[in-house]
N, C-alpha and C positions, 0 to 999 in steps of 0.2 A: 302831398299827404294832407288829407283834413281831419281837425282834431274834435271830437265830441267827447268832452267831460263824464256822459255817462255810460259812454263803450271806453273800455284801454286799447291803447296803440298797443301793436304788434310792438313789443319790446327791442327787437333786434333794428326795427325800421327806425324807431324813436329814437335810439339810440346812435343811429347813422346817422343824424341830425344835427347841426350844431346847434350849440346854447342858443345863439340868438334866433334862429330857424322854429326852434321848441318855442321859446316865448312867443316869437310874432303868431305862431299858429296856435296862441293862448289867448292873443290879443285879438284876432282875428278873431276866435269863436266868440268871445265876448263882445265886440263889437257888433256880431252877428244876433243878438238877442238882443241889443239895446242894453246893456250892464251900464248902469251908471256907477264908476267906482270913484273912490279917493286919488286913487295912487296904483294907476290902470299897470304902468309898469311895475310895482314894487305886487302887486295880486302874481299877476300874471306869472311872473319870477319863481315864486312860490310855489303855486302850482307847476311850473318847469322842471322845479326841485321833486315836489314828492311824486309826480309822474317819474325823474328819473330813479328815486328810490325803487320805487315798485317795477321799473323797468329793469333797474338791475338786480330785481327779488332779496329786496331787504327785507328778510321774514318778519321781521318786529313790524316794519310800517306794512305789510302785506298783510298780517293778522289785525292790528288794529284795523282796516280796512274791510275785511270782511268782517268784524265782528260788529262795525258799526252799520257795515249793509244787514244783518242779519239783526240789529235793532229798528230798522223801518228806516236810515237813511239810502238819499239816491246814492249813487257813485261822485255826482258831481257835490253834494253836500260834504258827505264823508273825507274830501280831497280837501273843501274846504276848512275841515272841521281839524283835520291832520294837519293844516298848512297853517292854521291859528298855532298848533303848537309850536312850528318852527318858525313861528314870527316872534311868537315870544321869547324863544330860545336866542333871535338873534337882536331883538329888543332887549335883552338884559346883558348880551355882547356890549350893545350898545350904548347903553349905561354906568360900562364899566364893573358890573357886578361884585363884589368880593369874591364868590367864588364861580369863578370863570362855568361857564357851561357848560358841558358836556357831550357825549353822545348816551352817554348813560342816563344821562338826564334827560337827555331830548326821550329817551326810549321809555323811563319811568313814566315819564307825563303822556305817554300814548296809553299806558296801562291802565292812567287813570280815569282816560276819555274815555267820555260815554254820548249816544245818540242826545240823552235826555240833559246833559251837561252842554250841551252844544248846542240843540234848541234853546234852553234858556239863556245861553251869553248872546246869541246874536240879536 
C-alpha cells in the first residue's frame, strides 16, 4: 500500500494494517518529500491515529475534516491541523492535568478549529 496525505486510504485496506505497517507508510511518505521533523516518529503516530479515526468514520473528526477542506486547507494540512489537537489532548495526559482529558474534549477542541486558527499557530 502507498500512503498520500492528500488522497485517504481505502478505509477497509487501512485498517487491515497493522499499527506499525500505518506508521512506517507515514514515515515513508515523509521521508519521501524531505520533511524535516522533530520527532519523525511521534508526527508520524499522529497521523496514524486520525487516519484510523477517519478510517473508522469518526463523524466528529470526519466533519471537522471536511469543514476544514471547505476553509482552503489541503487534506494533508487538515490531518495536521486535527493531529495538533490530539497531541495536545495527549500533552496534557502528559502533564498530569487536573482534569484528566477526554474524548469529549478532544471532540469540543475540533469544534473549535478553524483553517485560520491553524495557519496562524504554525
Amino acid at each position: 500500500m502507498h500512503y498520500d496525505p492528500l488522497f485517504e486510504p481505502e478505509p477497509e485496506s487501512w485498517m487491515q494494517l497493522d499499527e506499525q505497517e500505518r506508521i512506517a507508510l507515514v514515515l515513508k511518505q515523509h521521508a519521501r518529500t524531505g520533511a524535516e521533523l522533530p520527532n519523525a516518529m511521534l508526527h508520524a503516530a499522529i497521523h496514524a491515529v486520525v487516519e484510523n479515526q477517519l478510517a473508522m468514520n469518526d463523524n466528529r473528526v470526519r466533519h471537522t475534516l471536511d469543514r476544514l477542506l471547505g476553509e482552503g486547507l489541503d487534506r494533508h494540512d487538515a490531518i495536521h491541523a486535527i493531529g495538533s489537537v490530539l497531541a495536545e489532548q495527549l500533552w496534557r495526559m502528559g502533564r498530569g492535568a487536573q482534569v484528566p482529558p477526554s474524548s469529549e474534549g478532544y471532540y469540543d477542541s475540533l469544534t473549535k478549529l478553524s483553517a485560520a486558527k491553524w495557519r496562524t499557530a504554525r
